[in-house]
PDB file of N, CA, C, O and CB in Angstrom:
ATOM      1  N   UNK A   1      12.784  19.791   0.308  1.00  0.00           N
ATOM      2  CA  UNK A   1      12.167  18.492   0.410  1.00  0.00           C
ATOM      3  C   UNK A   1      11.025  18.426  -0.599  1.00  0.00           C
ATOM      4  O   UNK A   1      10.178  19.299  -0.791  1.00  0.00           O
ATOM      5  CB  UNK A   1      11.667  18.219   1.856  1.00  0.00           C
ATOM      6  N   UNK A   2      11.126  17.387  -1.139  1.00  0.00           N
ATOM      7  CA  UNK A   2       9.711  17.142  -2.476  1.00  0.00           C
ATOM      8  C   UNK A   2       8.962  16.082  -2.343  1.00  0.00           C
ATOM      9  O   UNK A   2       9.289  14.982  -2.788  1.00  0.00           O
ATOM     10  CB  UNK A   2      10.158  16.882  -4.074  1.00  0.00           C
ATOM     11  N   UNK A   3       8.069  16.275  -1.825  1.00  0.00           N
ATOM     12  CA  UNK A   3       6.515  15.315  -1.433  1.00  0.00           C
ATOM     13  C   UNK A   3       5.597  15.551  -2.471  1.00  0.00           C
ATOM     14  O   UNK A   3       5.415  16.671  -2.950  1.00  0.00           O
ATOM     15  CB  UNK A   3       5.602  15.793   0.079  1.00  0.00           C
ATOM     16  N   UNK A   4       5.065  14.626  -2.801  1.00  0.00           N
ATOM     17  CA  UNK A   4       4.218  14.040  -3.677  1.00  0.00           C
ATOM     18  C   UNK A   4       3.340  13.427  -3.058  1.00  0.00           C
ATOM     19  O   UNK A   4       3.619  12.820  -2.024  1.00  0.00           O
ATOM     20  CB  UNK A   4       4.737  13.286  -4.512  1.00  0.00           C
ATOM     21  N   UNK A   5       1.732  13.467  -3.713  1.00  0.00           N
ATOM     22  CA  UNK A   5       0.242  12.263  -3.309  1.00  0.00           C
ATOM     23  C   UNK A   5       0.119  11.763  -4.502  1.00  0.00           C
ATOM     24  O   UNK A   5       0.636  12.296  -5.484  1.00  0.00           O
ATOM     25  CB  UNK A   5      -1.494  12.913  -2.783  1.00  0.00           C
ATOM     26  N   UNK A   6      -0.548  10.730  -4.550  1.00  0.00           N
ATOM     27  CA  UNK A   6      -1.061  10.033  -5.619  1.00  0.00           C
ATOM     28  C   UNK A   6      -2.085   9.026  -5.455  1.00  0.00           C
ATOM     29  O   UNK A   6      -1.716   7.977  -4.926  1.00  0.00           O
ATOM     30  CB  UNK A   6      -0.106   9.496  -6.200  1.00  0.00           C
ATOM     31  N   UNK A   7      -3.335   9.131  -5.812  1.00  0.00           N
ATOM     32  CA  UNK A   7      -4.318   8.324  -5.545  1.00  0.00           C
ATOM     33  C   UNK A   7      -3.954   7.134  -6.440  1.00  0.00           C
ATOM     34  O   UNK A   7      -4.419   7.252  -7.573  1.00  0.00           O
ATOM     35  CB  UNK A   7      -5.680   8.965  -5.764  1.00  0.00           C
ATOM     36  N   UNK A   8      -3.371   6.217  -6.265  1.00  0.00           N
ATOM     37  CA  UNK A   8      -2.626   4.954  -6.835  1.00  0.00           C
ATOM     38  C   UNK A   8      -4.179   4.279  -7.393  1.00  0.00           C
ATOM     39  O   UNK A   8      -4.665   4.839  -8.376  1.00  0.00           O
ATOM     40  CB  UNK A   8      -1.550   3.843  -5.422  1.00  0.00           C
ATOM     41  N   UNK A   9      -4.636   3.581  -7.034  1.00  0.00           N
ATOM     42  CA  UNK A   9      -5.723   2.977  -6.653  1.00  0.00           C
ATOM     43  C   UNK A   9      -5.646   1.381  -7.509  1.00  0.00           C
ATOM     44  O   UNK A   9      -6.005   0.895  -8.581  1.00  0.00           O
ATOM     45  CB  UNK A   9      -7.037   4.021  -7.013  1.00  0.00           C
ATOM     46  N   UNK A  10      -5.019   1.025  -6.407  1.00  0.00           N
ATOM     47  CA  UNK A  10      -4.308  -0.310  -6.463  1.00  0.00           C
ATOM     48  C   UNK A  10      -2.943  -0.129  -6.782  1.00  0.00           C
ATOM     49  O   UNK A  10      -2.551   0.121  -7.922  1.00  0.00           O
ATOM     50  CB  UNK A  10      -4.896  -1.255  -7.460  1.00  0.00           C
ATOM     51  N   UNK A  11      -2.085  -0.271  -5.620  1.00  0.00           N
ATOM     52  CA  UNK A  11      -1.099  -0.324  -5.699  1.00  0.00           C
ATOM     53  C   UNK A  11      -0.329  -1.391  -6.675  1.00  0.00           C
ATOM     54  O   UNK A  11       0.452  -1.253  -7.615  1.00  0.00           O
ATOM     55  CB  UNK A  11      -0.935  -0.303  -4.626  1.00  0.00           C
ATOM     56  N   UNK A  12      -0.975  -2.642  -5.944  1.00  0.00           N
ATOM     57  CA  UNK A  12      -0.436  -3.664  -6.929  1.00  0.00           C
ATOM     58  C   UNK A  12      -0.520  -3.805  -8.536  1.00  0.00           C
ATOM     59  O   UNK A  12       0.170  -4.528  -9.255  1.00  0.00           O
ATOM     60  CB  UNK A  12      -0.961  -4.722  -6.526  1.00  0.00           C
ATOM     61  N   UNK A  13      -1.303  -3.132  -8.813  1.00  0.00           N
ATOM     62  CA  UNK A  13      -1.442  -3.214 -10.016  1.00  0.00           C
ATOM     63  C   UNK A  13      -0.650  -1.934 -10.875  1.00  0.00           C
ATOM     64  O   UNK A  13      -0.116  -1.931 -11.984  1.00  0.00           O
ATOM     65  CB  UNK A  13      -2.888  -3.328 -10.170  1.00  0.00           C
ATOM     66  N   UNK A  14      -0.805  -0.995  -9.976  1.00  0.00           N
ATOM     67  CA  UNK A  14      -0.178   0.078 -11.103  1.00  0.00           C
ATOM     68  C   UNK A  14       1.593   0.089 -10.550  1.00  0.00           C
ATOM     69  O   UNK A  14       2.484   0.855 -10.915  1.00  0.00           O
ATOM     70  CB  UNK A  14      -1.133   2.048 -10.937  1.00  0.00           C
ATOM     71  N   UNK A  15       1.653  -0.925  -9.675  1.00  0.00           N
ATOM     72  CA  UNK A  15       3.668  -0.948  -9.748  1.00  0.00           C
ATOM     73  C   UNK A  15       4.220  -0.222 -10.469  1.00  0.00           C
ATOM     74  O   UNK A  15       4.389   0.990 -10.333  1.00  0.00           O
ATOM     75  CB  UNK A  15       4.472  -2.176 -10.261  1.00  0.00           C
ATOM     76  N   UNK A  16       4.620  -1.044 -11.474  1.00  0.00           N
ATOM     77  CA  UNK A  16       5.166  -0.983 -12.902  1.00  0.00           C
ATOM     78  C   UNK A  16       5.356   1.217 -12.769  1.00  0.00           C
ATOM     79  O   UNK A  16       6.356   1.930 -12.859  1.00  0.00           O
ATOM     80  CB  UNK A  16       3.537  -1.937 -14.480  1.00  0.00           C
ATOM     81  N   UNK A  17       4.414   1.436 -12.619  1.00  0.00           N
ATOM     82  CA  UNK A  17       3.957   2.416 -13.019  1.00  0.00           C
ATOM     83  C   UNK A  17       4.335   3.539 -11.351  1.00  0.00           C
ATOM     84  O   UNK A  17       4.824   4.652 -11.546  1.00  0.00           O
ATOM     85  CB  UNK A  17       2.279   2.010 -13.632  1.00  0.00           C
ATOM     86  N   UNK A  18       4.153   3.248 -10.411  1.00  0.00           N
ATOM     87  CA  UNK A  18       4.745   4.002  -9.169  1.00  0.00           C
ATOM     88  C   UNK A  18       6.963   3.538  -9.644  1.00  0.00           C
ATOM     89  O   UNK A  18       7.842   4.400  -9.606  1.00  0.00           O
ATOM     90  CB  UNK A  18       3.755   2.911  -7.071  1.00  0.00           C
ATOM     91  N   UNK A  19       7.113   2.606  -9.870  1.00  0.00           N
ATOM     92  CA  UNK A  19       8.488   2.446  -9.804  1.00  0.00           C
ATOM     93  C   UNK A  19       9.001   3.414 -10.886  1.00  0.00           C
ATOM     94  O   UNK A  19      10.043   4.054 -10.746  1.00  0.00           O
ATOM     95  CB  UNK A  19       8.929   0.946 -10.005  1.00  0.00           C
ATOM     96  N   UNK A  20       8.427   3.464 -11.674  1.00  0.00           N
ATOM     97  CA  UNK A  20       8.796   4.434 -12.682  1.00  0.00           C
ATOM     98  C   UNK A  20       8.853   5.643 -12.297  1.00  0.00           C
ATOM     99  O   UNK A  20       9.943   6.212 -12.344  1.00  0.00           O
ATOM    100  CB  UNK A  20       8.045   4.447 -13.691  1.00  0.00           C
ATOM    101  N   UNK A  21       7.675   6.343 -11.812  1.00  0.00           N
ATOM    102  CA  UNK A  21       7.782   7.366 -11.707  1.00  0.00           C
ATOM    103  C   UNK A  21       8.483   7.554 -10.692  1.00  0.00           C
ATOM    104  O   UNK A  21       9.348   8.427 -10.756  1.00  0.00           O
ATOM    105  CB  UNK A  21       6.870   7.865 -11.790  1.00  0.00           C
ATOM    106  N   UNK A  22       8.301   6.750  -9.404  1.00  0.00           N
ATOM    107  CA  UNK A  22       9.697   7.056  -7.965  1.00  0.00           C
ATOM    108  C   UNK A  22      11.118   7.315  -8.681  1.00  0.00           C
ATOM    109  O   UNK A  22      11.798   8.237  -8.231  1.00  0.00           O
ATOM    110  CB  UNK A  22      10.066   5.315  -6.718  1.00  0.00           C
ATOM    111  N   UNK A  23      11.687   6.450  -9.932  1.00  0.00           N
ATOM    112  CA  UNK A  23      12.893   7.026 -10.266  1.00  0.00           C
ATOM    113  C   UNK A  23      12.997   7.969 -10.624  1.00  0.00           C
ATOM    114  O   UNK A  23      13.728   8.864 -10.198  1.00  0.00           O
ATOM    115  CB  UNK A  23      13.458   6.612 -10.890  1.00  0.00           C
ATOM    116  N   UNK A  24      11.709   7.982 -12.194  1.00  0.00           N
ATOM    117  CA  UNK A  24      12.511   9.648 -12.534  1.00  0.00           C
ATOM    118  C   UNK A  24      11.815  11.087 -11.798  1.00  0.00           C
ATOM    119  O   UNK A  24      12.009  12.171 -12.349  1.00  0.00           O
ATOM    120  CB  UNK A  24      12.343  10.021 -14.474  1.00  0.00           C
ATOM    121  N   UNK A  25      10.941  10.999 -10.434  1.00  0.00           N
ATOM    122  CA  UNK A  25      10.519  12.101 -10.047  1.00  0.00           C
ATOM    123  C   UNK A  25      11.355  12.654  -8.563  1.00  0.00           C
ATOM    124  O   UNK A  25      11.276  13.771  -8.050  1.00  0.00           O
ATOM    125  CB  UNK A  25       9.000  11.876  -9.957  1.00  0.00           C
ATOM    126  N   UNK A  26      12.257  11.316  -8.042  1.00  0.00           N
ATOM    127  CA  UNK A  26      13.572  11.496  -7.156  1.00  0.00           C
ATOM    128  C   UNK A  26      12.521  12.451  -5.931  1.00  0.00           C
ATOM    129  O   UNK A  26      12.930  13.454  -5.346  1.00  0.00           O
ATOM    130  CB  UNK A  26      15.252  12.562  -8.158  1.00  0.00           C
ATOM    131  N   UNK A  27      11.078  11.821  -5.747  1.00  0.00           N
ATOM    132  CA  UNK A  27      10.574  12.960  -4.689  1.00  0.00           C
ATOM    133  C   UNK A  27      11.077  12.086  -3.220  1.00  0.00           C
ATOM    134  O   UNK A  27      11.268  10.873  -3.295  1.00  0.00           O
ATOM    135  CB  UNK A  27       8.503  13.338  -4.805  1.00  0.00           C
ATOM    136  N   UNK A  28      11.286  12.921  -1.744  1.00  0.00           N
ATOM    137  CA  UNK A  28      11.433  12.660  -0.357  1.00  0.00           C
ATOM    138  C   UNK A  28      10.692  11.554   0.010  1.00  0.00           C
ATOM    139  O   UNK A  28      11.139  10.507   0.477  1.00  0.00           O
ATOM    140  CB  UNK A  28      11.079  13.741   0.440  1.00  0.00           C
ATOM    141  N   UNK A  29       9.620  11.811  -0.205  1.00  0.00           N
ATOM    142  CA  UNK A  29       8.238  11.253  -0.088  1.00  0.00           C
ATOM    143  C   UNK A  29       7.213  10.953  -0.791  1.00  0.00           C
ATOM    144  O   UNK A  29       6.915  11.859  -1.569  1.00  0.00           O
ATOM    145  CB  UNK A  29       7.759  11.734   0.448  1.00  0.00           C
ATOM    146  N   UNK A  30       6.392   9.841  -0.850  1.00  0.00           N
ATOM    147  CA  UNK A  30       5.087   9.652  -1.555  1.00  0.00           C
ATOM    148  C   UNK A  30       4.612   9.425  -1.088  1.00  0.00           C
ATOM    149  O   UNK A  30       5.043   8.564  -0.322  1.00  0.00           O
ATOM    150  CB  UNK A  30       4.747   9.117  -2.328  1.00  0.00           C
ATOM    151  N   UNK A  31       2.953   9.905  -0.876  1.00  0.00           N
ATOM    152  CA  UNK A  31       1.784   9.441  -0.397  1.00  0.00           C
ATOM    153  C   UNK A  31       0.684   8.987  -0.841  1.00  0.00           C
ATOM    154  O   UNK A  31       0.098   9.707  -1.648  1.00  0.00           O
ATOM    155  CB  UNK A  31       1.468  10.032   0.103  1.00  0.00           C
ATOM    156  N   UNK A  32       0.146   7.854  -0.518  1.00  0.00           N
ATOM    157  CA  UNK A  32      -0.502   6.786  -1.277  1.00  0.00           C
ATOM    158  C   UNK A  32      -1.975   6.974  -0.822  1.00  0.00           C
ATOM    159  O   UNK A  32      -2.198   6.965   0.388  1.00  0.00           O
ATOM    160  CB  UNK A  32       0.125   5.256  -0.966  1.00  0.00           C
ATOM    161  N   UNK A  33      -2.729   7.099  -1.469  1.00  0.00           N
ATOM    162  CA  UNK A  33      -4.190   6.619  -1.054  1.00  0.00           C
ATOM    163  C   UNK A  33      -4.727   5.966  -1.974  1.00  0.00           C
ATOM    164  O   UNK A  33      -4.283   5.971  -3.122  1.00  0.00           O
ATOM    165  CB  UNK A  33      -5.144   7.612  -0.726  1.00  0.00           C
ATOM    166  N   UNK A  34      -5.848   5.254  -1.574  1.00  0.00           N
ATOM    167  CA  UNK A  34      -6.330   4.117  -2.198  1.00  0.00           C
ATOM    168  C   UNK A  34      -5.642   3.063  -2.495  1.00  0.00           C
ATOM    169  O   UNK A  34      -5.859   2.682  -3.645  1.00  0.00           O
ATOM    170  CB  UNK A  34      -6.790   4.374  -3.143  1.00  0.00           C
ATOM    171  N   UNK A  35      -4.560   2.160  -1.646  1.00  0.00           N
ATOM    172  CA  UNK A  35      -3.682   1.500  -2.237  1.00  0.00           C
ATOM    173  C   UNK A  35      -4.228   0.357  -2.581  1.00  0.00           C
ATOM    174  O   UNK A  35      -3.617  -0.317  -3.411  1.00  0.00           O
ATOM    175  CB  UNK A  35      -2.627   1.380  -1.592  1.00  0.00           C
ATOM    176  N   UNK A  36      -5.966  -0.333  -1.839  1.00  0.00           N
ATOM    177  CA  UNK A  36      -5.836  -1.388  -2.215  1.00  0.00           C
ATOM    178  C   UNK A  36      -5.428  -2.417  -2.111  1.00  0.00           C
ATOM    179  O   UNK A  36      -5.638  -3.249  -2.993  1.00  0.00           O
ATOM    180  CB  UNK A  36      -5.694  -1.333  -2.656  1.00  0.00           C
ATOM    181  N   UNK A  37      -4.590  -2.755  -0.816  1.00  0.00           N
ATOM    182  CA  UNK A  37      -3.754  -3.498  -0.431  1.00  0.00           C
ATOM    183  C   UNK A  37      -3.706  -3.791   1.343  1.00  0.00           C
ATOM    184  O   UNK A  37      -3.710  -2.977   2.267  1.00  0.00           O
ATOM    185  CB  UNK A  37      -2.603  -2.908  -1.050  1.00  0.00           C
ATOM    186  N   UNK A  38      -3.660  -5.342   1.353  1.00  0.00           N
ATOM    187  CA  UNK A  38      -3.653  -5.188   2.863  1.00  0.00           C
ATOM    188  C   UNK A  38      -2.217  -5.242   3.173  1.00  0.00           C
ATOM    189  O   UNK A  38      -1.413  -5.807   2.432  1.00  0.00           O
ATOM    190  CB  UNK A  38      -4.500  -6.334   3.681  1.00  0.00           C
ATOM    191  N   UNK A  39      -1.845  -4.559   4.447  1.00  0.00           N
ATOM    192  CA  UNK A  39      -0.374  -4.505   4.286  1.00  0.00           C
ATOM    193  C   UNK A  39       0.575  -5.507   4.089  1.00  0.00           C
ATOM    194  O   UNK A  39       1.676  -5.263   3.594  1.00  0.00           O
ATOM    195  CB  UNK A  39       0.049  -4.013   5.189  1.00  0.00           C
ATOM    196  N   UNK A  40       0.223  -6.612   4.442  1.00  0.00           N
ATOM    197  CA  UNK A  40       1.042  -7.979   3.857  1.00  0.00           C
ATOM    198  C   UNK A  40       1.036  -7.851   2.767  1.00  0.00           C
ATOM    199  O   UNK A  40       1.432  -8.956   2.396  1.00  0.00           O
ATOM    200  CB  UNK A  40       0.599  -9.347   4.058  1.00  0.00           C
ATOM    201  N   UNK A  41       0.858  -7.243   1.845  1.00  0.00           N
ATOM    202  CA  UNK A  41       0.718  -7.671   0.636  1.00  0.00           C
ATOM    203  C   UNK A  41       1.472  -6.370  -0.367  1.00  0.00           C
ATOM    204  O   UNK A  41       1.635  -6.292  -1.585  1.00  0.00           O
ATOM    205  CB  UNK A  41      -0.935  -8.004   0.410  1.00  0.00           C
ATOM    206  N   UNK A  42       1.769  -5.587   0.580  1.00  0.00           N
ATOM    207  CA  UNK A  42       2.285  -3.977   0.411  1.00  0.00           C
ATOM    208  C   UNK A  42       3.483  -4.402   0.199  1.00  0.00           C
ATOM    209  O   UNK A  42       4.133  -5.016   1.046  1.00  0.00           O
ATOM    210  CB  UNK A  42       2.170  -2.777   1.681  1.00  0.00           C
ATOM    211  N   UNK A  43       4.098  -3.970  -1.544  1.00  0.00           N
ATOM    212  CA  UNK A  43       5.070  -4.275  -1.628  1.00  0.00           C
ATOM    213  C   UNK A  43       6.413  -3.193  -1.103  1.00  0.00           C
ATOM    214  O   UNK A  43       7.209  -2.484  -1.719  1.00  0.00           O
ATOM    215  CB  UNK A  43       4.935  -4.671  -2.811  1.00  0.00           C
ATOM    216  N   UNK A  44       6.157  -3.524   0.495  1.00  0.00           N
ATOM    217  CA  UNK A  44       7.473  -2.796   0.758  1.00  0.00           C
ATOM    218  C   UNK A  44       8.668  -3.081   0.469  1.00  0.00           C
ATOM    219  O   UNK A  44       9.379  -2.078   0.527  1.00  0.00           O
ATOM    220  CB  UNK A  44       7.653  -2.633   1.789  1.00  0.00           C
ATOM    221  N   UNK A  45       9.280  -4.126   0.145  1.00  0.00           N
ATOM    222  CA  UNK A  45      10.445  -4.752  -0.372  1.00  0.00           C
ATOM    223  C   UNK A  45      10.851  -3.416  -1.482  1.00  0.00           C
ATOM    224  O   UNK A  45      11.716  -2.544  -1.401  1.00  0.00           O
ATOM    225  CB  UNK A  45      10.079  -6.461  -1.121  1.00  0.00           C
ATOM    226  N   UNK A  46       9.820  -3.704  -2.509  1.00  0.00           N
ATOM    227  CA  UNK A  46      10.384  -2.916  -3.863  1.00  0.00           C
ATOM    228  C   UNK A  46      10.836  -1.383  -2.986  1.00  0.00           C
ATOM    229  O   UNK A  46      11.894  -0.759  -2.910  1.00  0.00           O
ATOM    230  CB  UNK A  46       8.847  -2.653  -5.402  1.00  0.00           C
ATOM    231  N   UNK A  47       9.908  -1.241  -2.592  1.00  0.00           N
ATOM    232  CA  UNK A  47       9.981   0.219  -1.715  1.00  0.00           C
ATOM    233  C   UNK A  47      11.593   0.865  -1.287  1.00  0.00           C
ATOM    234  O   UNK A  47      12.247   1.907  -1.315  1.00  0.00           O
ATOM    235  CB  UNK A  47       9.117  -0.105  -0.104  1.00  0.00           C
ATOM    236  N   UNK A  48      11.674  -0.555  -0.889  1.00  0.00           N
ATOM    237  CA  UNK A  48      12.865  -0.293   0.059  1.00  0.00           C
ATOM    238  C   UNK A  48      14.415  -0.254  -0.471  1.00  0.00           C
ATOM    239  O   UNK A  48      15.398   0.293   0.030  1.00  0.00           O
ATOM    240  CB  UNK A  48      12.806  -1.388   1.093  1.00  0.00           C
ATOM    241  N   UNK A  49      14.222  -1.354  -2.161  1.00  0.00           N
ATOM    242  CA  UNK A  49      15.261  -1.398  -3.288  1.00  0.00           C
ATOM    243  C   UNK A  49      15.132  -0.264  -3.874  1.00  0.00           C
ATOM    244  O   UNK A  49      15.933  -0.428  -4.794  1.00  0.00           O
ATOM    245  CB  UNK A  49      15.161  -2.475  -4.294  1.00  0.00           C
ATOM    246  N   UNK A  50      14.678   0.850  -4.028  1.00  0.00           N
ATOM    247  CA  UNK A  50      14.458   1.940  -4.656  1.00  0.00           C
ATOM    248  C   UNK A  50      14.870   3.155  -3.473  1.00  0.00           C
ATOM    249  O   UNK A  50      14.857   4.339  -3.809  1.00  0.00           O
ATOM    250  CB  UNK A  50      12.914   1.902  -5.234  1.00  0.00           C
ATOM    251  N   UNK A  51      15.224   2.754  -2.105  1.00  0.00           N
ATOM    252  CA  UNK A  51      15.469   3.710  -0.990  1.00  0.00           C
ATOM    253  C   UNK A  51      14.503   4.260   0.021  1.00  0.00           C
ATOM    254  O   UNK A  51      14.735   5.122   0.869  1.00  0.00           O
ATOM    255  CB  UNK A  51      15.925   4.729  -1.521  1.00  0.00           C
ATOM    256  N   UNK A  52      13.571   3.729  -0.169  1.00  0.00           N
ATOM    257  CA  UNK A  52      12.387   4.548   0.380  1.00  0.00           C
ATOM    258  C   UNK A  52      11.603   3.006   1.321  1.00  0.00           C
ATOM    259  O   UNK A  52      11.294   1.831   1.120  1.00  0.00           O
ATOM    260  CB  UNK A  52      11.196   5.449  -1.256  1.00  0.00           C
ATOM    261  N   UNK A  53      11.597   4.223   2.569  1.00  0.00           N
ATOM    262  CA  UNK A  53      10.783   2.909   3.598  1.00  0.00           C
ATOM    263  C   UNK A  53       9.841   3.278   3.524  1.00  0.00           C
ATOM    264  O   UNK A  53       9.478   4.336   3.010  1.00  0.00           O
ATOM    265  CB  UNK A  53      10.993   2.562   5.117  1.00  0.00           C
ATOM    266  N   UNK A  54       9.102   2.300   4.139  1.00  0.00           N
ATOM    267  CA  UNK A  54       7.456   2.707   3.727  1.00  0.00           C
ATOM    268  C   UNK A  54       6.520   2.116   4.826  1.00  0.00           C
ATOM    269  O   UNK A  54       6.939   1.070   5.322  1.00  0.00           O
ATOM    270  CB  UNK A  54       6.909   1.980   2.111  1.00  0.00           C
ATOM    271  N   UNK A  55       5.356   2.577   5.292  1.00  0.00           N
ATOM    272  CA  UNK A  55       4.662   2.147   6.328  1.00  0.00           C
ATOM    273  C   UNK A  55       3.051   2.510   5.518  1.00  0.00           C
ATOM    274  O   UNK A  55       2.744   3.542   4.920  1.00  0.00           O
ATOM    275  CB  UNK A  55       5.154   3.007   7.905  1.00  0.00           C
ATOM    276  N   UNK A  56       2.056   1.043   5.798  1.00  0.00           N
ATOM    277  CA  UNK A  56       1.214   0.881   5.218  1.00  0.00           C
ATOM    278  C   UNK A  56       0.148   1.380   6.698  1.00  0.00           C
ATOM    279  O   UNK A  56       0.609   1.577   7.822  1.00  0.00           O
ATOM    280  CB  UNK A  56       1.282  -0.569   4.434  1.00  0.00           C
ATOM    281  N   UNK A  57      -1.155   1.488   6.359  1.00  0.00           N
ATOM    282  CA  UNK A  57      -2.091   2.025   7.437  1.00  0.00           C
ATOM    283  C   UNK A  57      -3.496   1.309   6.895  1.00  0.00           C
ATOM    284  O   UNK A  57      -4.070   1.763   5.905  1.00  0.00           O
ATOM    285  CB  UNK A  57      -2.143   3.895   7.512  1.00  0.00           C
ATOM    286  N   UNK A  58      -3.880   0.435   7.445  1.00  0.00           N
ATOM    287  CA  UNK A  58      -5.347  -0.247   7.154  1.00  0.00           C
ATOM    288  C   UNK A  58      -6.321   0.713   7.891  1.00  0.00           C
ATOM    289  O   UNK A  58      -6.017   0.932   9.063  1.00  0.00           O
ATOM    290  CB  UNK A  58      -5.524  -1.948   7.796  1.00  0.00           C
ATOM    291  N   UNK A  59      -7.581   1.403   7.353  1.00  0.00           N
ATOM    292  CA  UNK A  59      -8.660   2.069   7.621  1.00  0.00           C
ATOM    293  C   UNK A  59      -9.898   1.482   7.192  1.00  0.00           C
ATOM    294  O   UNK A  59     -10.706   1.143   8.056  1.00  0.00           O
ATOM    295  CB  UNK A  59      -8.528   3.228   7.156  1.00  0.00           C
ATOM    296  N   UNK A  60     -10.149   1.322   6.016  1.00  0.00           N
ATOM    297  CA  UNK A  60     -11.530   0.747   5.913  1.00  0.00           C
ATOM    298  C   UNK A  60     -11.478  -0.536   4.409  1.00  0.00           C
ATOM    299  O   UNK A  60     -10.469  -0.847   3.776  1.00  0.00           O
ATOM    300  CB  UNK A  60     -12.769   2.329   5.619  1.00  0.00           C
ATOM    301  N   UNK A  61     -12.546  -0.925   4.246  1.00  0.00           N
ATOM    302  CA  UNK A  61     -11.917  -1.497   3.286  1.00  0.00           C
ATOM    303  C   UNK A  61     -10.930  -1.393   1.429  1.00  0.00           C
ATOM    304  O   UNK A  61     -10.333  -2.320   0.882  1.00  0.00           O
ATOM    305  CB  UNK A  61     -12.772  -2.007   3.377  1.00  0.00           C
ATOM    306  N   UNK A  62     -11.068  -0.266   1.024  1.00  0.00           N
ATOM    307  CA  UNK A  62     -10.973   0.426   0.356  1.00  0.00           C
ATOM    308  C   UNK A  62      -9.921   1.500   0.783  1.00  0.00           C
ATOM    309  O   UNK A  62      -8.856   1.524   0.166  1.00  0.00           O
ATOM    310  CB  UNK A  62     -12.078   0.671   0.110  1.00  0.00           C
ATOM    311  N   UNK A  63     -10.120   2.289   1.681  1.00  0.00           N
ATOM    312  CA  UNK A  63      -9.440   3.410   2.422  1.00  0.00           C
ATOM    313  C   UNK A  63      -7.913   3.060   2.855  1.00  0.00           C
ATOM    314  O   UNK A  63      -7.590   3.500   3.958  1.00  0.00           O
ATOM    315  CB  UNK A  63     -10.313   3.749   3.744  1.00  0.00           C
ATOM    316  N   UNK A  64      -7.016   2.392   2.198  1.00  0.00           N
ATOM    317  CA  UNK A  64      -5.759   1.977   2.600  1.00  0.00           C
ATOM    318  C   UNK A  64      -5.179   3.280   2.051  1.00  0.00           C
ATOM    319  O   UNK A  64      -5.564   3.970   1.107  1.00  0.00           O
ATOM    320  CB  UNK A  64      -5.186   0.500   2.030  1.00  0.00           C
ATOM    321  N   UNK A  65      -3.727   3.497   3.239  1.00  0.00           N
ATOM    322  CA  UNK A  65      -2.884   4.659   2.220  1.00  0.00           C
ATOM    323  C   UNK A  65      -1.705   3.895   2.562  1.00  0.00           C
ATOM    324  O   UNK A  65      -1.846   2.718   2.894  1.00  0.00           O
ATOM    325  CB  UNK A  65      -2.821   6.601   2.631  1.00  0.00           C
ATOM    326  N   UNK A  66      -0.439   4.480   2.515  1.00  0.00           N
ATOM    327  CA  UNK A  66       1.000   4.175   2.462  1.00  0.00           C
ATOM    328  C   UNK A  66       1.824   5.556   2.368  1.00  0.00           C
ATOM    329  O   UNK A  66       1.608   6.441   1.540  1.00  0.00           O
ATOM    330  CB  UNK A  66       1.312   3.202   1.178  1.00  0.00           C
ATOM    331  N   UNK A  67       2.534   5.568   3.090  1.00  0.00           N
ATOM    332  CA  UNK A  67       3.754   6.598   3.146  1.00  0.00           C
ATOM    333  C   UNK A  67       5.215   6.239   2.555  1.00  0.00           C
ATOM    334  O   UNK A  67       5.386   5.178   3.155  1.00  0.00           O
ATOM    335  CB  UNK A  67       4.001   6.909   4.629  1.00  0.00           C
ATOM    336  N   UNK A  68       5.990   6.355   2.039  1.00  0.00           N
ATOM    337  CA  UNK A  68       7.393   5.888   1.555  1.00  0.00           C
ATOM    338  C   UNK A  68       7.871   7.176   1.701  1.00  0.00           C
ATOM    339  O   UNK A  68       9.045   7.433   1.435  1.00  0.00           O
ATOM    340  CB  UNK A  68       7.607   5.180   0.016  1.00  0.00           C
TER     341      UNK A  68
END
């Protein structure tokens, strides 16, 4: 199994840039901190076209992570 973290820090913005690497790094899992994002706004959709479900976690304002 191949798990990966990545302090994203802003999800939305660095997309482009998590989709990329989710293809060519084929890891189980990614773990997100700093996403930056309230979970409405968490693009789980893409998440989910790429295979990977994903569950967002609101903590503080800043302090968002995400699991896929």
């Amino acid at each position: 199994m191949k798990i990966a973290t990545w302090n994203v820090n802003s999800v939305l913005a660095r997309l482009p840039q998590v989709v990329k690497w989710l293809e060519a790094a084929s890891s189980d899992v990614l773990c997100m901190q700093e996403t930056k994002c309230i979970d409405e706004r968490f693009p789980a959709e893409e998440s989910l076209r790429l295979g990977y479900l994903s569950e967002a976690f609101v903590q503080a304002a800043y302090n968002r992570v995400a699991i896929l």
